[in-house]
Each structure stands twice: as structure tokens, then as C-alpha cells.
N, C-alpha and C positions, 0 to 999 in steps of 0.2 A: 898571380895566376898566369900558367902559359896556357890556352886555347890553342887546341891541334887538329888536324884533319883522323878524326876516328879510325876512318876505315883503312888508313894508310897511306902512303907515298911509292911512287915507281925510283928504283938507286939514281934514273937518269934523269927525273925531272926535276924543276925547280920546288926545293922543299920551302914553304913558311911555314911560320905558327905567329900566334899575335900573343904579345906579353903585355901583362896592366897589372899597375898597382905596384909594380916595383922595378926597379932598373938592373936585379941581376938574375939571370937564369944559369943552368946548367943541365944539360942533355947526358941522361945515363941511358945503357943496356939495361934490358929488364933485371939482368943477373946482377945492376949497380957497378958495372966498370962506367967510369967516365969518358962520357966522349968530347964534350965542347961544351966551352963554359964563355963568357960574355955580359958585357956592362952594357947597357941602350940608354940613352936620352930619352924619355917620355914627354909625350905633347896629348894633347884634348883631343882625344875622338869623339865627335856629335854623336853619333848614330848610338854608341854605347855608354857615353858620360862618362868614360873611364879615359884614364889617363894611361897611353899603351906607345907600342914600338913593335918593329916588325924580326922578327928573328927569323932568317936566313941560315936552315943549315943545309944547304944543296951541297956541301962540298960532302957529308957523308951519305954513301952512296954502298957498305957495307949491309947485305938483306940481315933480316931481325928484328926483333921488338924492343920498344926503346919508352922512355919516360921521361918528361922534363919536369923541376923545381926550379920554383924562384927563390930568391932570395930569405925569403920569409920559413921558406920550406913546403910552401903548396905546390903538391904534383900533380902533374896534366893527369887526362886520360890517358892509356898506353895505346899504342900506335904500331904499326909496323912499318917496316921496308922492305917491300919487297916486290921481285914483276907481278904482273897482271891481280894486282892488288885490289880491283875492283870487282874482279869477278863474282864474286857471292854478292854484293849489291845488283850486280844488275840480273844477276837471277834473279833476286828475291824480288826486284824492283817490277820483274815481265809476270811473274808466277803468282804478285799481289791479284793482277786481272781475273785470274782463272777464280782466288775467291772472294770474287766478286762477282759474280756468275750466279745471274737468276735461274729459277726454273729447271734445276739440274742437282740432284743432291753430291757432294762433295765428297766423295768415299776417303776410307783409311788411307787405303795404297798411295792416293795423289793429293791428303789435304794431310796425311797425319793426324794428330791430337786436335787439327783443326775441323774434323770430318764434321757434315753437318746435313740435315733430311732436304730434299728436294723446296721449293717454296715457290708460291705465286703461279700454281698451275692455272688457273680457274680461268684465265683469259681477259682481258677487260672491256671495258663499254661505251661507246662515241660519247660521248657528252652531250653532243647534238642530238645523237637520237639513241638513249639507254637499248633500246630495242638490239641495234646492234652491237654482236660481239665479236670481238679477234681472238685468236688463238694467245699474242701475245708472250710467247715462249721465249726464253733466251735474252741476251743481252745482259751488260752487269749494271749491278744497281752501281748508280753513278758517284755516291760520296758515303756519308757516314748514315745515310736513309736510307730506305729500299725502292727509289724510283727511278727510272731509265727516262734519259735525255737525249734529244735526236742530236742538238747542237752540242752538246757536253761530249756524248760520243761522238762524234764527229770528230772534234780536233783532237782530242786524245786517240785513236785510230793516225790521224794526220801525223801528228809528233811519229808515229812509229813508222808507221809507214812509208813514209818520207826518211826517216835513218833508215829502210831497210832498201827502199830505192839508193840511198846515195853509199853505204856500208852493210849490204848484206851479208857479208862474213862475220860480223862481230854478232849478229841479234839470233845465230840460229844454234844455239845454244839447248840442250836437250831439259824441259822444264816440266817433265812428269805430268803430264796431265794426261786424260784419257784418251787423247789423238796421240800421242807421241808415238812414233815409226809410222805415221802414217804418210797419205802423199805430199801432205803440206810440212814446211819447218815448223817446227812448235806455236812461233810466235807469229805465223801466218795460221795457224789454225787457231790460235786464239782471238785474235784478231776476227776471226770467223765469225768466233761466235756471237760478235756484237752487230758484224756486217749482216748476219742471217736475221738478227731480230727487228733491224730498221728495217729492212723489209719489208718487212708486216707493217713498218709504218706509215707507208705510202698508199694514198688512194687511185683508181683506176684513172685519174686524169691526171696525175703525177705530182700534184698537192701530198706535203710531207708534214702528219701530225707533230705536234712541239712537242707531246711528254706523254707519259703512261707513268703515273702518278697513282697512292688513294688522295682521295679527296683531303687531307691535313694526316699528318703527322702518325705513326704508330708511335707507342711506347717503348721501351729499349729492350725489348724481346728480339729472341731468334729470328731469321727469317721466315723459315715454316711457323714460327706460331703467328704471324702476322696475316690475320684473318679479314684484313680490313678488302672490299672488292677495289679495282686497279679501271681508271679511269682514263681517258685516251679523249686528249685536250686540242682545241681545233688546228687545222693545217694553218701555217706560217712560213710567210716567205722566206724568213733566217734559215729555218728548217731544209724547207726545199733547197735555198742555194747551201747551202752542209751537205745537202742529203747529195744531191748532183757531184759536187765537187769529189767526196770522199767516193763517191760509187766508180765517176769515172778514173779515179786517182787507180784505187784496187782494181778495177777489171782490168789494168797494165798487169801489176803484180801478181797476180793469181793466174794468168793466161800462163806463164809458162810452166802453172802445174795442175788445170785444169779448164782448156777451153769453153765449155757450158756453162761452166762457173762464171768464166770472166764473161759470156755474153751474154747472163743474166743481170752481171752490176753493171753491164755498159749498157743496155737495155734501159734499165731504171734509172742510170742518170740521164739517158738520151730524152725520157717521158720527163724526170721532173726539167729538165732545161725547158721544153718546151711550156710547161707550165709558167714559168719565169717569165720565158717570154712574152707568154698572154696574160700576163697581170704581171706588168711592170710596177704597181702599186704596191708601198711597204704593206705588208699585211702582218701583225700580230694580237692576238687579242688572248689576257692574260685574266682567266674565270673567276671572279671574286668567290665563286662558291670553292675553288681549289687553293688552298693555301699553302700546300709543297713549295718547293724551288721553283721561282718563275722564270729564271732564265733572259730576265728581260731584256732587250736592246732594242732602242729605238730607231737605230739606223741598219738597214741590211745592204748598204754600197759594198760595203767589203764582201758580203758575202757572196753578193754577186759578181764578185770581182773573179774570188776564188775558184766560180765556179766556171766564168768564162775561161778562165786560164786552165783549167784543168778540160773545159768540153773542147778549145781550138789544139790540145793537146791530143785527145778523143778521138775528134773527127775534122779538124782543122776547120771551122765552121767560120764562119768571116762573119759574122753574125755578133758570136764571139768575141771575137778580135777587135771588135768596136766597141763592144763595150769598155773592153781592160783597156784604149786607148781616151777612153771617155772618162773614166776612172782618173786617169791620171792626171788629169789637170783638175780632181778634186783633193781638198786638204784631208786624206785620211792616209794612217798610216802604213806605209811599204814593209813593217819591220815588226808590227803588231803577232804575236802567236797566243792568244788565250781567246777565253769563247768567246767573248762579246768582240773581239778586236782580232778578225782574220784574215787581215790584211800580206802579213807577213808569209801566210800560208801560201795566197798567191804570187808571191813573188817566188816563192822557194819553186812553185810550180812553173815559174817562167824558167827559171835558173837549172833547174834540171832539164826541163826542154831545149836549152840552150840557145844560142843566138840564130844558127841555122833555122830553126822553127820558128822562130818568133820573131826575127827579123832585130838585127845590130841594135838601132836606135833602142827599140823595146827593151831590146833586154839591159845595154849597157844603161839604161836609165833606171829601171829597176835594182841593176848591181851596185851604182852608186850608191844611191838611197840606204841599199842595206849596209854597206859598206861605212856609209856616215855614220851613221848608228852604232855600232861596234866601235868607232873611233871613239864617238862621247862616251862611251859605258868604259871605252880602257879609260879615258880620261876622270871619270869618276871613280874608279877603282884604282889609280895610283894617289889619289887624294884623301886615301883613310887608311887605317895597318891593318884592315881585315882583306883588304883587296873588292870591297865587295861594291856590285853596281849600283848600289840602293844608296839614296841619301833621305833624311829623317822622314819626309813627307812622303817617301814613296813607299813605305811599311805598310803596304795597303790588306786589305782583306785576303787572303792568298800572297802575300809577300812572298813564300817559297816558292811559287809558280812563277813570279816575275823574277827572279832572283836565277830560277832553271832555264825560261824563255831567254833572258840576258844572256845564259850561256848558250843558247841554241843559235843564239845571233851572232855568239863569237866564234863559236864552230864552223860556222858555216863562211862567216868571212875567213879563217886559218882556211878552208876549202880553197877556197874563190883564190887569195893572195900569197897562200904559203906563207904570209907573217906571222911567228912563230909569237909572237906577243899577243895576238887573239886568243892562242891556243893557250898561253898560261894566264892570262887572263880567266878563262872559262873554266880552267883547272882552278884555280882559286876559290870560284862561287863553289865548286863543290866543296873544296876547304869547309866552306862558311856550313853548307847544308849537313856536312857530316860531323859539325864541332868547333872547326874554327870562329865560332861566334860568342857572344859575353853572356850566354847560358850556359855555355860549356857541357852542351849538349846536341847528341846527332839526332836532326830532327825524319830518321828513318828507322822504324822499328825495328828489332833485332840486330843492327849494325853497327859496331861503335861499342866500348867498353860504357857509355852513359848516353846510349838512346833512348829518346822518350818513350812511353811505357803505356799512358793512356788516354789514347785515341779518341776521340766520339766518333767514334763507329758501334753501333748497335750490337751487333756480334762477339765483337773483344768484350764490351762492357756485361754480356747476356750470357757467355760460353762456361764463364764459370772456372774458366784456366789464368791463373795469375801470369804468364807472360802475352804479351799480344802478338796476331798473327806476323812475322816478319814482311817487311820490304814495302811499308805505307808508309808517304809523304806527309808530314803533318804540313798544314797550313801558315804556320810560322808567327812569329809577332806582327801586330797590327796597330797601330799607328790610334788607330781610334776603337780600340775591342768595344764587347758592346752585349755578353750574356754573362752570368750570373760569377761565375769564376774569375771573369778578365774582360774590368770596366774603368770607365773611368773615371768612378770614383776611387777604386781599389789602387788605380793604376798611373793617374795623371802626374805623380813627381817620378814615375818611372823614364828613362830615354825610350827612345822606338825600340832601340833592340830587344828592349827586356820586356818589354808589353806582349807577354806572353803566358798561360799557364797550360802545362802539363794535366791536366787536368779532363775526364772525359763531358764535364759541364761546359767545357770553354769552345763550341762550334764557332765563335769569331777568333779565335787562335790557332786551336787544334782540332777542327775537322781532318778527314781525307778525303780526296776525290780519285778516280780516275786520269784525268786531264794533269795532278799535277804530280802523279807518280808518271806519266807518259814522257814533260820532257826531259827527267833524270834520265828513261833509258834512250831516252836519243844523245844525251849526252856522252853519258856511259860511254854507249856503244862506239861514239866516236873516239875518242881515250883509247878505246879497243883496238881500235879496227888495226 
């Protein structure tokens, strides 16, 4: 079998594909003209238990649709060549968000066949005191449930945000939704709509609720028929330093297309900082009566790290700035981008502020750090034929998010150093996400001639339409699955790669989230730019 990059190749970049189970291949035109043929030596890859080699055809660079056989006669998925061959992924990848969109019905004109009735009007209820209620409108449900997460959204807004601060020309792409032509670019007013509903989640002393959840689980229903009341779980400190950091991040980018706007998020994150400050104590506390996503992390250094780096960007607060210098002489990591681990975020926020702000020492220590990191992840990525930065152990719960972050990490170092080996390095992990993997499958819906198909997401599995909504991240193979589809009993003489099922029972394989369709379009978008 050869393993290809689904969604395509650019004529000018470097092309792989990964071959296993036989040593000769051959590359056709879809119309079956041959184009390159080749004998490989095959060695043991861990991560797939397949015995593979790396086929190398950079040198055809003719656009078209092509197909590879091995030896045997098994043919790849079909592929193409051709420029800006990403394009419909990272629309669909931006336009996933919109539905995902609580509290707002999804019309024809902007969901299509996806259209869907408004859901979760009713508002929810403190915890602490039922008595009161929030309005609670807005925001997108955060995975394959229907509950919003301050932290979850957070760094998913961050991933974008952060690619539109550093490549705003590649992200502003027209993605039909019901702002479109309006003052914001598409992907800034989507981005709205999650910024508008944290909001609402912040109390008057700048304490930032964790989650607006029901109490456990609906059943695989629509989201309007999901009847269950929405519950609004106590403020935490993770929360507030998320809630600070993303508010001050956006009131930069949204000031130069609506001032009010931007000094309502710098407002908000100015209150929750101060919060921070006056209960330097981790605070979370996760409701045994709520059994949703708990989101839990026990440690909030990073988060406050983030948030310093983002408030002395703010308002240059030296307050701030002691902190993120205080940070640094603890062992957490500079290069981290997923929820529990937002370390990385501030750095990016140093990096962008640059050395003039932040002072040489600061930054060039931060630049390292990231910098070292991108070095191990090339270096584990030349030591397998899928290129990819994962090794067996790291096939964790969200493998595709760590697999996406990897490449956030390599992008951004190709930024920093112009080493053009980060940058194909980074291109490779997409390789992996869109097919190059020993599933021989793109694990983004509608993308790819053999994209997986079903999701646990409530929606797809409820709508009643045999294909699923395009441009959602599945959550990838999992090292230790662990629901009804993909366990380890089903699964333990499987490799990591292949601990995976297709399946919408398999939430420790193939969920979606928010957060890990977020760092595809930052990846994307740099590929783009």
C-alpha cells in the first residue's frame, strides 16, 4: 500500500508518500499514463508495525490528479497537484466553527443540507445560587456535546488568532456565514461569536466561570431537541488567566475594525487580571454533581503566564513582567499549545511583541526554548517514513491536536529562522492528518478521496444525512482508547497508529473539538500565506 497526502501537494514542494508491505511502487495519471516507478528497501516502523520506506516524488511538479500501486496492485487514494491545493481544507477547516454555533439556528443559505433550528435559548444557572440566571447565548458547543468551555475556547480562538496576528492575508477568506460583508473579515467575526459569549462569563469582580454545561450528558439528539437546563460552574483561576489573556490578545485585533469593541475586551481582561492578582491561589473546583468535560488542570502557572505576556503587551504593566520572569525559572513548558498546557501561547505572545517590548534577554530566551523544540520534533520526524513527530507513547488522547501543535511549533520556528526544514517538516504532519498515515485515511471530514465519515458528534450521528458535516478534526488514534468501539481489549495487538476506530461510539478516538480543528487553520493558513 502507498499512503498519500489526500488533499494534495503544491508542483514546488517537497512530495512524500509512505509505502508498506512491498518494495515496489509506481505513480500514474488518473487517465493511467505512467509517471515513476521505483524499487525501496523496507525497515520496521514502531508507530505503524508495518514494514515501509519513504517515496520521494518532488521531482513531478506537472498540476493533475495522480494515483499510486505497489507492487501487489494496491492503489493509494487519488491525490492531486496542484497550487493553493489547500484551499477548500481550510475553509471548511474555519466554517466547521460557525456549526458549531450555540444559540443561533443555522439557516439553508449558510449551513446548506446542514441547516439546523436555533438551540439552548433558555439561559443557565450559578450552581452556587440556582436563583440566578444568564442570558448564556452564543459561543460554540466545544466538541462532539453541546457544552461551552471558557478554557477550551480560549486556546482555540488563540490558535487563530495568533495566525491572523502573524498572516492575516491567508485567514480572510469569504466563509458564508451571516456576517459575511460585514466590518469584520469572516474569520474575525466568527471568532466573535465565542468572544461575545465569554463575556457573559465573567463576574463583576473579574472571576471567569469554568463551563456552562447540563449537568451529565444528553443523548445523541439534535441540538434544539436538547431539553436538558445549562448549568454555569464556579469561577477558576485557569479560566480567568484564559479569559484575560485571549480578551487582551483580541482587543489588539478587533481595534482596527471597531474601537468600542476592542475597549470592551481590554476592559474585561484588565478586571479579570486584576482578579489574578488578588487571589494568587490556584483555584478550581470540578462539581461531582456535573459530570460533562471537566477540563481539569491542576496547575494554572502557565496560565498565568499567558496572561502576563499578553496584559504587559496590553498595558506594559511591570506587575506583569514579573511574573513571566518568575515563570521562567519554573519547569513548565515554553512550547506547550493545548488546553491544559498554555505555555506556548505565551511565548508566541512574547514573540510577536518582539524584543523591543519585552526586552532582548526575555525574548531571545523564550526564542530558544521554542526553537529547541522544533529541533527534537525535526529530529523525530526524520527517524520514521511517515515524517511524523509522534513516537508510540505519544499517541495520546487528542494525538491529532498534538500532531497539529507539532506543526504550530514548526511554523513558527520556519517564521523566527527561515530554515526551510521546519517548514517541510510541518508540511509532512499535514501529510499524516490528511492520509499519509497506516489507516490510509484523512482524518478531516469531507476532504480526501477516503475521509473518515463518523464522527461523535451528536449532530452528524442525529441529522439523518449519510455524509457528515465537512471540515472536523477527528481526534486520531490513541495509544490507550478506552469506549466501547476502541479499547484495549479490541485493540492491544494493534500499534499506536492503528488504535483507532471510525466509528461514532469511539469518543476516545474519534471525537471533535473546536481546539483541534483550530491548529489545522493556523497551519493552513501559514502554507498560505
Amino acid at each position: 500500500m502507498v499512503y498519500v497526502n489526500q488533499a494534495g501537494y503544491s508542483p514546488e514542494s517537497k512530495k512524500k508518500a509512505t509505502l508498506a508491505g512491498d518494495e515496489n511502487f509506481t505513480l500514474y495519471t488518473k487517465s493511467g499514463r505512467e509517471v515513476l516507478k521505483g524499487k525501496l528497501a523496507l525497515h520496521h516502523d514502531d508507530n505503524s508495525g508495518e514494514d515501509t520506506a519513504v517515496v520521494d516524488f518532488s521531482e513531478v511538479r506537472e498540476q493533475g490528479s495522480y494515483y499510486f500501486t505497489d507492487g501487489k496492485g494496491n492503489k493509494s487514494a487519488e491525490f492531486v497537484i496542484k497550487k493553493n491545493h489547500y484551499h477548500e481544507a481550510l475553509k471548511a477547516s474555519m466554517k466547521m466553527l460557525y456549526f458549531q454555533r450555540c444559540g443561533m439556528e443555522l439557516e439553508e443559505k449558510y449551513a446548506g443540507v446542514f441547516a439546523r433550528k436555533a438551540c439552548h435559548c433558555g439561559g443557565g444557572y450559578l450552581l452556587e445560587n440556582p436563583k440566578i440566571r444568564r442570558k448564556m447565548l452564543g459561543g460554540w458547543h466545544d466538541a462532539g456535546d453541546y457544552g461551552r468551555y471558557v478554557t477550551a475556547g480560549a486556546v482555540a480562538l488563540a490558535h487563530i488568532l495568533y495566525g491572523y496576528e502573524m498572516f492575516p492575508g491567508a485567514l480572510t477568506m469569504d466563509l458564508n456565514i451571516p456576517e459575511s460583508g460585514g466590518k469584520y473579515p469572516d474569520i474575525l467575526a466568527e471568532c466573535k461569536y465565542e468572544l461575545d459569549w465569554m463575556l457573559d462569563m465573567q463576574d463583576e469582580d473579574g472571576g471567569v466561570h469554568h463551563k456552562c454545561t447540563s449537568q451529565n450528558f444528553c443523548g445523541f439528539v439534535m441540538p434544539d431537541e436538547d431539553d436538558l437546563d445549562m448549568v454555569i460552574t464556579p469561577v477558576s483561576s485557569l479560566a480567568t488567566g484564559d479569559f484575560a489573556a485571549i480578551m487582551a490578545l483580541a482587543s489588539r485585533i478587533y481595534k482596527a475594525y471597531d474601537e468600542e469593541y476592542a475597549k470592551v475586551l481590554a476592559d474585561a481582561a484588565r478586571l479579570a487580571w486584576d482578579w489574578l492578582v488578588k487571589n494568587p491561589a490556584f483555584v478550581f473546583e470540578n462539581p461531582t454533581e456535573v459530570t460533562t468535560g471537566t477540563y481539569e488542570d491542576m496547575c494554572d502557572t502557565d496560565e498565568r503566564l499567558w496572561a502576563a505576556a499578553e496584559m504587559f503587551r496590553l498595558d506594559g504593566r511591570e506587575d506583569a513582567k514579573k511574573i513571566i520572569l518568575s515563570v521562567l525559572e519554573l519547569r513548565i513548558s515554553l512550547y506547550s499549545l493545548g488546553w491544559a498546557d498554555v505555555g506556548g501561547l505565551g511565548t508566541l505572545a512574547v514573540i510577536n511583541g518582539g524584543k523591543e517590548l519585552f526586552g532582548e534577554d526575555l525574548y531571545n530566551r523564550m526564542v530558544l526554548k521554542w526553537v529547541d523544540e522544533a529541533n527534537r520534533l525535526k529530529s523525530v520526524a526524520c527517524n520514521n517514513d511517515f515524517g511524523l513527530t509522534l513516537r508510540p507513547a505519544e499517541f495520546v488522547w487528542g494525538s491529532n491536536m498534538v500532531v497539529l501543535t507539532n506543526a504550530m511549533v514548526l511554523c513558527v520556528a520556519h517564521y523566527l529562522t527561515g530554515d526551510v526544514g521546519y517548514l517541510w517538516t510541518a508540511e509532512y504532519q499535514l501529510d499524516y492528518i490528511f492520509g499519509r498515515n497506516a489507516n490510509d485515511i484523512s482524518y478531516v471530514t469531507g476532504i480526501g478521496e477516503r475521509a473518515f465519515r463518523h464522527p461523535h458528534l451528536r449532530p452528524t450521528e442525529a441529522d439523518g444525512i449519510d455524509d457528515p458535516i465537512p471540515g472536523f478534526v477527528s481526534g486520531g488514534p490513541n495509544f490507550r482508547p478506552c469506549d466501547e468501539a476502541a479499547n484495549m481489549e479490541n485493540m492491544a495487538d494493534q500499534p499506536a497508529m492503528k488504535r483507532y476506530a471510525d466509528d461514532m461510539r469511539s469518543y476516545s478516538t474519534n471525537e471533535i473539538t473546536i481546539y483541534w480543528n483550530s491548529p489545522l487553520v493556523f497551519v493552513l493558513g501559514y502554507m498560505a500565506r
